[in-house]
C-alpha positions in Angstrom: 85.3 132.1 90.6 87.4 133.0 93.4 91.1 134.2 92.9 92.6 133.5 96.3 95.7 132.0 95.7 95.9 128.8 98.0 96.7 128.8 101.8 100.4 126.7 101.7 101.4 125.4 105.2 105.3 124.8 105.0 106.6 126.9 107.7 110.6 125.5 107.9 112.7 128.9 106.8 115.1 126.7 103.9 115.7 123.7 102.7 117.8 121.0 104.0 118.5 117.1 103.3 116.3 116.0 105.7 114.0 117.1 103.1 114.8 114.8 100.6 115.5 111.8 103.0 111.6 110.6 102.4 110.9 111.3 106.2 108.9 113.4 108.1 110.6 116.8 106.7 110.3 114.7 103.4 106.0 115.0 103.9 105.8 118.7 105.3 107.4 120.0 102.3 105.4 118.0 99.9 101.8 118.3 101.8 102.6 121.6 103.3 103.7 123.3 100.1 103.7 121.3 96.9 100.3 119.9 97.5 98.0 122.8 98.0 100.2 124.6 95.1 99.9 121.6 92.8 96.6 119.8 93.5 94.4 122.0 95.4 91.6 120.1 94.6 92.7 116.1 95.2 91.8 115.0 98.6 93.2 111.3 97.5 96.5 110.2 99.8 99.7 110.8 97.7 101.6 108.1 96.0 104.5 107.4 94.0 102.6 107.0 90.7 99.5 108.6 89.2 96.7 106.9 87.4 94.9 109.4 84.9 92.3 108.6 82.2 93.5 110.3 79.0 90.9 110.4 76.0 89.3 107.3 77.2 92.8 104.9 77.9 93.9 104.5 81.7 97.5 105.0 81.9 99.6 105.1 85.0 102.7 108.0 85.4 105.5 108.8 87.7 108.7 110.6 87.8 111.9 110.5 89.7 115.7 111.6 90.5 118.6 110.0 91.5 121.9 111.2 93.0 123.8 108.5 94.4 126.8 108.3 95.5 129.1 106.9 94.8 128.0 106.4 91.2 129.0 103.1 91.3 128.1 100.8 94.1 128.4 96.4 94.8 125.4 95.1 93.2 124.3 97.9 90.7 124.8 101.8 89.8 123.2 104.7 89.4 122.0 104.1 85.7 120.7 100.7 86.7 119.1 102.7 89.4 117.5 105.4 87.6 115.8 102.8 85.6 114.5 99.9 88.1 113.3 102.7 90.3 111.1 104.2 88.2 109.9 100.6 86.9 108.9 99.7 90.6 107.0 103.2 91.7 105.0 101.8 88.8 104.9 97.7 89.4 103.6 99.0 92.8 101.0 101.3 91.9 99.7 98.4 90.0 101.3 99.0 86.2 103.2 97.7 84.0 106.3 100.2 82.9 106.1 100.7 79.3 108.5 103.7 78.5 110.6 106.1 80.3 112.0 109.3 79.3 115.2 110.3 81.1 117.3 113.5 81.7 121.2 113.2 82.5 122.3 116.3 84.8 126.2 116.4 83.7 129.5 118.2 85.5 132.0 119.1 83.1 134.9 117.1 83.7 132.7 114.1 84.1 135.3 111.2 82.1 133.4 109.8 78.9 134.1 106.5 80.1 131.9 107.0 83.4 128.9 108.4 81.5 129.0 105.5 78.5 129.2 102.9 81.6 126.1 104.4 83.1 124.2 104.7 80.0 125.2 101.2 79.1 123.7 100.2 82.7 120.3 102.1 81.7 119.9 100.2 78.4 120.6 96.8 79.8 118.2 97.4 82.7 115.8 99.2 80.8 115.6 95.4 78.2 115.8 93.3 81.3 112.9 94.9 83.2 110.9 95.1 79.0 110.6 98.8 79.2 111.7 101.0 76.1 113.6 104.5 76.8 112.1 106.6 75.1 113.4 110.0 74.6 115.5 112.7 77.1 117.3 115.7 77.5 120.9 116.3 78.7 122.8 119.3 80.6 126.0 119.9 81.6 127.0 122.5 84.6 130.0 123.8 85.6 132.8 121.8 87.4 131.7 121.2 91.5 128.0 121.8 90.5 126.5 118.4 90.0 128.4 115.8 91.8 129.4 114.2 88.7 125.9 113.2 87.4 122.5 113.4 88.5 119.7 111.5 86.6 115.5 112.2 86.5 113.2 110.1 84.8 109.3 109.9 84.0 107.8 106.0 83.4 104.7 105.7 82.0 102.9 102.2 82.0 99.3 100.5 81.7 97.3 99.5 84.9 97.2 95.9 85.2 93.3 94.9 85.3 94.0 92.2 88.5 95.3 95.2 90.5 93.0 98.3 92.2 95.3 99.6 94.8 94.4 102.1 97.7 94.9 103.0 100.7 91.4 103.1 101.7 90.8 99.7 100.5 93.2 98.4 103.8 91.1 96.9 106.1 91.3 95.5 110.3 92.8 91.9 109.9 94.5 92.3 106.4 98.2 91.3 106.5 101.4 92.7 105.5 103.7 90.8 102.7 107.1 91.8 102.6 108.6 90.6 99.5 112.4 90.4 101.0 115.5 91.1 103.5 115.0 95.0 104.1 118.4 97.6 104.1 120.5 96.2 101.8 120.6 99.2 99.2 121.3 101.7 102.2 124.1 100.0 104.3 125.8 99.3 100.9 126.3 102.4 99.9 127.2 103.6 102.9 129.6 101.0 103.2 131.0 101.6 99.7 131.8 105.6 100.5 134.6 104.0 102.1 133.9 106.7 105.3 133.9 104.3 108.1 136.0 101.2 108.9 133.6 98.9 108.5 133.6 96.0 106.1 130.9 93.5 105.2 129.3 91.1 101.9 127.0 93.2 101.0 125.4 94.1 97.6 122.4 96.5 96.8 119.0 94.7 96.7 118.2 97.6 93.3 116.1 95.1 90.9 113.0 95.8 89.0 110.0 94.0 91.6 107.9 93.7 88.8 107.9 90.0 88.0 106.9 89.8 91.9 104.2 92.0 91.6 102.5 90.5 88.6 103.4 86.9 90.7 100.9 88.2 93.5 98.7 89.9 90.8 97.7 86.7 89.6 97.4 84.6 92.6 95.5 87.3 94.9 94.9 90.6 92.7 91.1 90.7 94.1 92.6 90.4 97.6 95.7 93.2 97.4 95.0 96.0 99.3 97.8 98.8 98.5 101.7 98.3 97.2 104.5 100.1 98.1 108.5 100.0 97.3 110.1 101.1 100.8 113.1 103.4 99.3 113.8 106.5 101.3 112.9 106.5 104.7 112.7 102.4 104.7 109.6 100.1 105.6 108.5 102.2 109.0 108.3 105.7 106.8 105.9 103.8 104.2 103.8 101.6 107.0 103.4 104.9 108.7 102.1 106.9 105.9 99.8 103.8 105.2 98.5 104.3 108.8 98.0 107.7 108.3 96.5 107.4 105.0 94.2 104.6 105.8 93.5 105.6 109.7 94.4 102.1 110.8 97.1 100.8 112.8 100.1 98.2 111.9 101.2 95.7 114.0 104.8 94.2 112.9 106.2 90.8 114.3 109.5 92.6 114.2 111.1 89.0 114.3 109.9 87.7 110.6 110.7 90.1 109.3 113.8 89.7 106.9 117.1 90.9 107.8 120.4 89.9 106.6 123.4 89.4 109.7 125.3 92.3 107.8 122.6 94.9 108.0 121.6 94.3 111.4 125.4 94.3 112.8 126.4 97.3 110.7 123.1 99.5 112.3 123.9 98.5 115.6 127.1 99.9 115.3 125.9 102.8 114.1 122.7 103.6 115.6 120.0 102.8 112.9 117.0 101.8 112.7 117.1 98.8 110.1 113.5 99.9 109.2 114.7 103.5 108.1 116.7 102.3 105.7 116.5 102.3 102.2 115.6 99.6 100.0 115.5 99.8 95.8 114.4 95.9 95.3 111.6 95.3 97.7 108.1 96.4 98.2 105.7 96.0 101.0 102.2 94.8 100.7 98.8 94.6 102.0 96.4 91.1 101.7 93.0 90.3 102.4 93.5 87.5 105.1 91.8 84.8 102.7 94.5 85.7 100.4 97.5 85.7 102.2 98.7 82.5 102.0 98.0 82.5 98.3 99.9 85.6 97.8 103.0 84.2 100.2 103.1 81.1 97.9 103.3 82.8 94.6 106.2 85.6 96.2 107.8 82.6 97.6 108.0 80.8 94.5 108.9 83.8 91.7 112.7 84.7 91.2 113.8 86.6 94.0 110.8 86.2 96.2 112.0 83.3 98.0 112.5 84.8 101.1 109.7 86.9 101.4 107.3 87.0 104.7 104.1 87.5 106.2 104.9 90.3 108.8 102.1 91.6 110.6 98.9 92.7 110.4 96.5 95.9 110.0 94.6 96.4 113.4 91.8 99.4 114.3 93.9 100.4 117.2 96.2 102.7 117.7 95.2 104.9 114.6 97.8 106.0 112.3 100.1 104.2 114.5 102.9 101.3 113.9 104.1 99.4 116.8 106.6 96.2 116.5 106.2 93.7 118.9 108.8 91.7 120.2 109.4 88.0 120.9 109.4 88.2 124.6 106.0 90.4 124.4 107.4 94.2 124.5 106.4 96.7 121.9 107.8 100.2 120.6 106.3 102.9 117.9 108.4 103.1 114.9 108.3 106.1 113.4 108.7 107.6 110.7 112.3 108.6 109.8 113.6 112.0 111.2 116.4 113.5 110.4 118.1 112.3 107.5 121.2 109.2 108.6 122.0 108.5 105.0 122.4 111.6 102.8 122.5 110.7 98.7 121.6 106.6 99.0 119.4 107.4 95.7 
């Protein structure tokens, strides 16, 4: 058996928040050094949520951290947060959350009242999205440290049988589902620091998808593809691992797809890229063609699915490539996010 430790390929000389932005300094880091240290031997594309077969029973697993700010936001929190994020990185790896464990990161000084709201937030999410919380640790650092609270959580759930999600399942011709109005999470809380004189009705879109996903489960599970929940780095950072992953191309009609009159004013102001942003109660998806319309139908017709839309479509060419296409006929490459625009969303 050889000892050679393994070959790591992250080259950047520290760490900085572009790193955590879920971009393209986002995937060095993890590929370049986590991957070859932590799963030398996988060659399957990574994912938000792990499927493992443990004396016999399928179960599904993920974990996850949050440090919002601020803590409290229009539309939700970061408790509520904590818990219908890591319900979704499991709704759209095809399970059902069953139980989470989670850790509160504490900064002495933190008021009682803040952290009793927040845990309040957890509990109430936790019974609205039927998930138990399970167990969890707590620590408390010194004053300046923490940012007043940081939360990490681990989900574990049970694959649904409709569902067998991959990447290299994603075929020419499939479509892509989007189940809502992208960028509402990451213009409201950039909007709720207060930093720039800007106002707008906004609220975070942060919900548990679940109900969604076992909606299309049920109506097209034979003919869905792959799932994802666009969070950091937006819809174009998880369309463009997709490519990569399934060495196809996507083709966006960047007209349907959803987009509320506040987001798109507030990132032409500012110089974003709607499709960077991030979202916390959306997910993306890929249907067979025969199953599209289906799939639409039953988005369109579960609570909070009603404006979901067909987007685009997977094409052979170019590979690992995704190019919007206009209404008057031009097309651009959206990338994947660089740099990181909104530092701490969640």
């Amino acid at each position: 058996m050889s000892t050679d430790a393994p070959r790591t390929r992250f080259r950047d000389s520290q760490i900085e928040m572009a790193h955590g932005a879920g971009g393209k300094a986002s995937r060095r880091l993890v590929e370049g050094l986590f991957a070859p240290l932590f799963f030398p031997a996988s060659t399957e594309p990574l994912s938000d949520a792990a499927h493992l077969t443990l004396n016999g029973v399928r179960i599904a697993i993920t974990a996850d951290s949050f440090v919002v700010k601020p803590l409290r936001f229009p539309g939700g929190s970061i408790g509520e947060l904590a818990v219908n994020g890591t319900v979704n990185d499991l709704a759209v790896s095809g399970a059902r959350a069953e139980a989470l464990v989670v850790t509160f990161v504490l900064e002495a000084g933190l008021p009682s009242e803040v952290l009793e709201a927040e845990a309040r937030a957890m509990a109430q999410a936790a019974a609205k999205a039927g998930v138990v919380i399970a167990g969890g640790d707590t620590k408390v650092v010194e004053n300046g440290k923490a940012d007043r609270m940081y939360i990490t959580t681990a989900g574990i759930g049970c694959p649904m049988p409709e569902l067998n999600l991959s990447a290299a399942s994603v075929r020419p011709g499939d479509k892509v589902l989007l189940s809502g109005p992208v960028g509402d999470h990451g213009v409201t809380i950039l909007l709720a620091r207060g930093e720039l004189d800007l106002e707008a009705e906004l609220c975070s879109d942060t919900r548990s998808v679940l109900p969604m996903v076992e909606a299309i489960a049920l109506a097209a599970g034979p003919g869905v593809r792959w799932m994802r929940d666009p969070t950091r780095g937006g819809l174009a950072t998880s369309l463009n691992e997709l490519a990569r992953d399934a060495g196809v191309g996507v083709r966006l009609a960047e007209e349907s797809i959803p987009l509320r009159d506040a987001v798109r004013g507030a990132c032409e102001l500012l110089g974003l890229d709607p499709l960077h942003i991030a979202n916390e109660g959306q997910f993306v998806a890929i249907i067979a063609p025969e199953h599209a319309d289906a799939a639409l139908e039953a988005l369109r017709a579960s609570p909070g699915g009603g404006e979901a839309a067909l987007i685009g479509e997977i094409r052979e060419q170019p590979v690992a490539t995704v190019l919007g296409a206009a209404s008057y006929g031009g097309t651009r490459v959206i990338d994947m996010l660089v740099g990181d625009p909104l530092p701490r969303i969640c």
